[in-house]
N, C-alpha and C positions, 0 to 999 in steps of 0.2 A: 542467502547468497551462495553459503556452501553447496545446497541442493540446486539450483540453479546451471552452478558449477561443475558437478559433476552428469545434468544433462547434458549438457553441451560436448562434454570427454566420452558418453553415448555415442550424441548425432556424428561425431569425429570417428569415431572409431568404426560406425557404422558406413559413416562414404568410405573409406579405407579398403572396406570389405568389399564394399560394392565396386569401388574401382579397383583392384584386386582381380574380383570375379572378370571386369570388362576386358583384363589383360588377359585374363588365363587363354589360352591357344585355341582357338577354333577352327584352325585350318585341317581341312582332313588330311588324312593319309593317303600317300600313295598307296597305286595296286601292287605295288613290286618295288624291288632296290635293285637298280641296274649297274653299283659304284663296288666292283671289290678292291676289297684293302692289298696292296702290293708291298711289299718286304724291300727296303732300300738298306744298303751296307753304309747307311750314316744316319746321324741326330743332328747334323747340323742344317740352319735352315736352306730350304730350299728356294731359289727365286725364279724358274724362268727350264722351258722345255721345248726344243725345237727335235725333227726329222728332218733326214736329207732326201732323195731322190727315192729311197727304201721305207716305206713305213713301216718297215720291220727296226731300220736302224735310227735311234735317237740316244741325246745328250741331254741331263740336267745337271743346272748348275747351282752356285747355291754359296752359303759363305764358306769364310776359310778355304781358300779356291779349290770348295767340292766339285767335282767333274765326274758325271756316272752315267755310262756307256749299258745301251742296249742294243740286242741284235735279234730279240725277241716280239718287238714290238710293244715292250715296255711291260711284259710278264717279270722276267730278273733283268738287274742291273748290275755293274761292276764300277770299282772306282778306277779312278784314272788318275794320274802324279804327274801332274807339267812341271816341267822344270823352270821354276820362279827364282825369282831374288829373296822371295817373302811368300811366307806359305799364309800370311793373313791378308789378302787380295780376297774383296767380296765377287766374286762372278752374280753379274744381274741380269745380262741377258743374254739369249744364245738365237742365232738365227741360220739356217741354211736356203741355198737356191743350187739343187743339184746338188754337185757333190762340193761346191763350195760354201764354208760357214764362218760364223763373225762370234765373238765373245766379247763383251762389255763388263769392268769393272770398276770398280773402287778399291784407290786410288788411282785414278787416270790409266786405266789398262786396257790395250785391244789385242786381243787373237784373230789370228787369219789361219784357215786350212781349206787346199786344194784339192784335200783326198778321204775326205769324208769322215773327217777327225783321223786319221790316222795318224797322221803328226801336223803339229799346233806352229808357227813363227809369232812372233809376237812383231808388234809394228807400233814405231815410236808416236809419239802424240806430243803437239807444241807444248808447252810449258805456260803459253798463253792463253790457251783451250778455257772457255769458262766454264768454272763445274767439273765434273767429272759422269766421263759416259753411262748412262743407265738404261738405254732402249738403242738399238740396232737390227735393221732389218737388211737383209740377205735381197737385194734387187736385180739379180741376175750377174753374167761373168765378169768380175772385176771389180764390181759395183755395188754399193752399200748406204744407207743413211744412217746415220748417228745422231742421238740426241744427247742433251746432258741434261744432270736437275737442273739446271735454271733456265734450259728450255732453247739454249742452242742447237740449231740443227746444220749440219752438215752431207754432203755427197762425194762419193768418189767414184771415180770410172778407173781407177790401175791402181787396185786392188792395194789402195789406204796410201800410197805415196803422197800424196796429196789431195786435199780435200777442200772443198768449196761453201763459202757460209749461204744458207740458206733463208736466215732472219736478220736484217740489220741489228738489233741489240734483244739481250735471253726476255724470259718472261719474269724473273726469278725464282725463287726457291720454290718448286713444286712438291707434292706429296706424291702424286702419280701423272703418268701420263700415257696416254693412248694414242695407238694410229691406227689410221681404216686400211681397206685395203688399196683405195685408191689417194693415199698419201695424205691427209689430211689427218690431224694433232686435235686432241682436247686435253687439258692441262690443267689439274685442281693445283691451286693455290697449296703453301705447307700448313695456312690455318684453316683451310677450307672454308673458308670466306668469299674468295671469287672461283670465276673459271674462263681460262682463255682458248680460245681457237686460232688455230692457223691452216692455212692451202695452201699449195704450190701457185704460184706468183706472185703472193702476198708478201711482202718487206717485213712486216711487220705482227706480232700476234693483238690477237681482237680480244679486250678484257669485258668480263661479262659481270654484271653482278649476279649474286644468285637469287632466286625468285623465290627464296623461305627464310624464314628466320633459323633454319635449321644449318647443321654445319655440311659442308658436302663433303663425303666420303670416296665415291669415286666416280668417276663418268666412261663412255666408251661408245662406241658404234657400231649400230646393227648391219647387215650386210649391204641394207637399203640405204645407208649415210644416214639413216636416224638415229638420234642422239639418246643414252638413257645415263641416268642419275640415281645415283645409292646417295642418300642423307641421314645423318646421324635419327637414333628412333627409328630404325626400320622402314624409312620413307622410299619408294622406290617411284619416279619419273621419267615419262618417255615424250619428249618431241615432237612437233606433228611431222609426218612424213616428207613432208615437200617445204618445211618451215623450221630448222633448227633454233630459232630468235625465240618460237612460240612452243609452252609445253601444255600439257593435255595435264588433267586434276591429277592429283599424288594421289597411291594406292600404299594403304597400309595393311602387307599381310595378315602381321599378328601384330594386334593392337599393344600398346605398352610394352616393346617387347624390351629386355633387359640386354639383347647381347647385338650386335651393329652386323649391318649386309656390309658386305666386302668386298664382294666380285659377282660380274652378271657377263653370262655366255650363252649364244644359240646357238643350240644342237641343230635344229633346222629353221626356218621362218616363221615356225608358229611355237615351237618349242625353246624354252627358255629355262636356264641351273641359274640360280644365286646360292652363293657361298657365304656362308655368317659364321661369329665367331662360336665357339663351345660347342662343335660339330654340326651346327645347321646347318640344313640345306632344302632349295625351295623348288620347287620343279610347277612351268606355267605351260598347259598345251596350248594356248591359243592368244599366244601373242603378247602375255602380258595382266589380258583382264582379268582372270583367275589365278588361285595358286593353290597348291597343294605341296605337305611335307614331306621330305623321304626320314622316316622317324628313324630308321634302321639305322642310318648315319648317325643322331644322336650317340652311339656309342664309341664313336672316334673323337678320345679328350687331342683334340687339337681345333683351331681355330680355321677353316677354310678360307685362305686370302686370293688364290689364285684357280680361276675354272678355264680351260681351252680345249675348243672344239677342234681337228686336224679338218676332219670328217665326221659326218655324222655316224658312223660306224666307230671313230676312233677321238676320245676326249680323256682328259685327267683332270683331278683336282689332287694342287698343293696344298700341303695343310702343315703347321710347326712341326719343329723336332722330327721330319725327314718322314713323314705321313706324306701319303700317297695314293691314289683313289686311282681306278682306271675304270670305263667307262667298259660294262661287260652285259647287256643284255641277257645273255642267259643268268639268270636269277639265283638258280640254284649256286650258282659259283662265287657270287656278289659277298664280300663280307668275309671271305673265306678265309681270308687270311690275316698275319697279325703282323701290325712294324717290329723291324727289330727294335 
C-alpha cells in the first residue's frame, strides 16, 4: 500500500510540473517598448486623464483630491489645490470639450471649469442622486452626462443647473462602467457575475448573463460599437461586429496566467494595449487574434488598471502608487524615467 502510495505522490507531482510547464509564458516579445515611465509629484492613486482643446494641456485626477496639471503634453506635471471642504474627496473622472471640463467624485462631488482648468466652481448635486458620480463626459458647451455606480445616468444642457434622468431606475452596484463614443453604457456588475447595456432611448438597462463560468473583469468598446471582455484567468472576448448578443471563442494569451487583465484600449483598428496586474502588458497588431508582450514593462512593480488612447500618436497608462506610462514611439526614450 505504502509503495502504491507513494506512486501516485509521483504521477501528482509529475502533472504539477507538467501543467506548470503549460503556464509558463509563450507569448513572444515585442520588437521595441514604445511606454516611457513619466515622474508624477504624488503616490497617491490615480483614476482618470482627460486634454482640453490643447493636447499639450491635460489633468489627472486621482484620490485624496489629487489634481495634476500639464502643459507639456504629459512629459511633467504639477499639482493643483482646489479649495474643498475636505481634502479626502476621491476625483474619478475628468472630462473636457474645448476649453470646458467636468470633475466627478466621491462623495457626491462635481467641478465645472469654463477656462480650461484655470479655475474650478463646484456645482451642488441633489441629495437624492443615487450613488455617487463616477464617469462624466464633456459633450460640448454647457453640456455633460454623468453616471453614478449604480448606473444612473444623467444630462445637462446649462452647465449642471439642472439635470435630466436618462434611465428610469440604476442598474445597481457596478465595479466598472464604460461608454462609447456614441453614447451607449456597458456596466460589469460589483461581483462580475452579470453585465448590462444601455442606448440612448432605452428606459431602462438590458442585463446580460455572462457567457463563462469565469468572473468578468471588465468590458468596453471598440470604435466599431464592438464589445470586448477581460475575465478573470486572463480570458480576453470580443463580439461579433454587427452582433453584440453574440461573442466570437475566448482567447487566452498566456495560459494559467497568475496575475488578471484589467484594461483593453485601441491604438488604432487593428492595434490593441491590455493592461494586467504586476506590470503586464499585452500589445495585439491585428485586431485581437494574436498577441505579443512588452516585457520591458515587467519592470514597473505597479498593477496597470487603466490604458487611454487621445490619438494614436498620444496614449497613457495608469498604473498604482502615481505610475505613469506615456505612449512615446521613439524607443530609445521609453522607460527612461523613474516615479517619484
Amino acid at each position: 500500500m505504502h509503495s502504491i502510495l507513494k506512486s501516485w505522490q509521483r504521477i501528482v507531482a509529475l502533472l504539477i510540473v507538467v501543467v506548470l510547464c503549460i503556464g509558463c509564458s509563450k507569448v513572444p516579445s515585442t520588437s521595441s517598448n514604445p511606454w516611457e515611465v513619466i515622474t508624477v509629484p504624488t503616490k497617491e492613486k490615480l483614476l482618470d486623464i482627460a486634454f482640453t482643446k490643447d493636447p499639450q494641456h491635460g489633468f489627472l485626477v486621482g484620490g485624496n483630491a489629487t489634481l495634476l496639471e500639464t502643459q507639456d503634453g504629459g512629459n511633467t506635471w504639477k499639482p493643483l489645490t482646489l479649495e474643498l471642504d475636505d481634502s479626502r474627496y476621491r476625483f474619478d473622472a475628468v472630462s473636457f470639450s474645448g476649453q470646458e471640463g467636468w470633475i466627478v467624485g466621491e462623495p457626491s462631488l462635481l467641478l465645472h471649469t469654463t477656462d480650461e482648468g484655470r479655475s474650478w466652481s463646484r456645482i451642488a448635486l441633489s441629495e437624492k442622486l443615487p450613488g455617487s458620480p463616477v464617469s462624466i463626459q464633456a459633450l460640448g458647451a454647457n453640456s455633460a452626462e454623468m453616471a453614478t455606480d449604480v448606473g444612473a445616468i444623467y444630462t445637462t444642457t446649462d452647465s449642471g443647473k439642472n439635470w435630466k434622468a436618462q434611465v428610469e431606475a440604476a442598474v445597481g452596484v457596478v465595479r466598472n462602467m464604460e461608454r462609447s463614443a456614441d453614447g451607449k453604457y456597458v456596466a460589469v456588475s460589483a461581483k462580475g457575475s452579470f453585465y448590462s447595456t444601455w442606448e440612448p432611448g432605452q428606459t431602462a438597462w438590458v442585463p446580460h448573463n455572462r457567457n463563462s463560468s469565469r468572473r468578468v473583469e471588465n468590458m468596453g468598446f471598440a470604435d466599431n460599437g464592438q464589445l470586448w471582455l477581460l475575465a478573470r484567468g486572463g480570458q480576453i472576448q470580443f463580439s461579433e461586429p454587427n452582433n453584440a448578443e453574440e461573442w466570437q471563442e475566448a482567447l487566452y494569451p498566456e495560459l494559467s496566467t497568475s496575475w488578471g487583465l484589467l484594461d483593453l484600449a485601441y491604438r488604432t483598428p487593428e492595434e490593441i494595449w491590455i493592461g494586467g496586474g504586476s506590470g503586464n502588458l499585452l500589445r495585439s497588431n491585428d485586431g485581437g487574434k494574436t498577441w505579443e508582450k512588452d516585457r520591458d514593462v515587467e519592470s514597473v512593480a505597479a498593477n496597470l488598471y487603466k490604458v487611454v488612447f487621445f490619438r494614436p500618436d498620444q496614449g497613457f497608462i495608469i498604473g498604482d502608487r502615481g505610475v505613469l506610462l506615456k505612449y512615446n514611439p521613439n524607443t530609445e526614450k521609453a522607460l527612461s524615467s523613474e516615479p517619484a
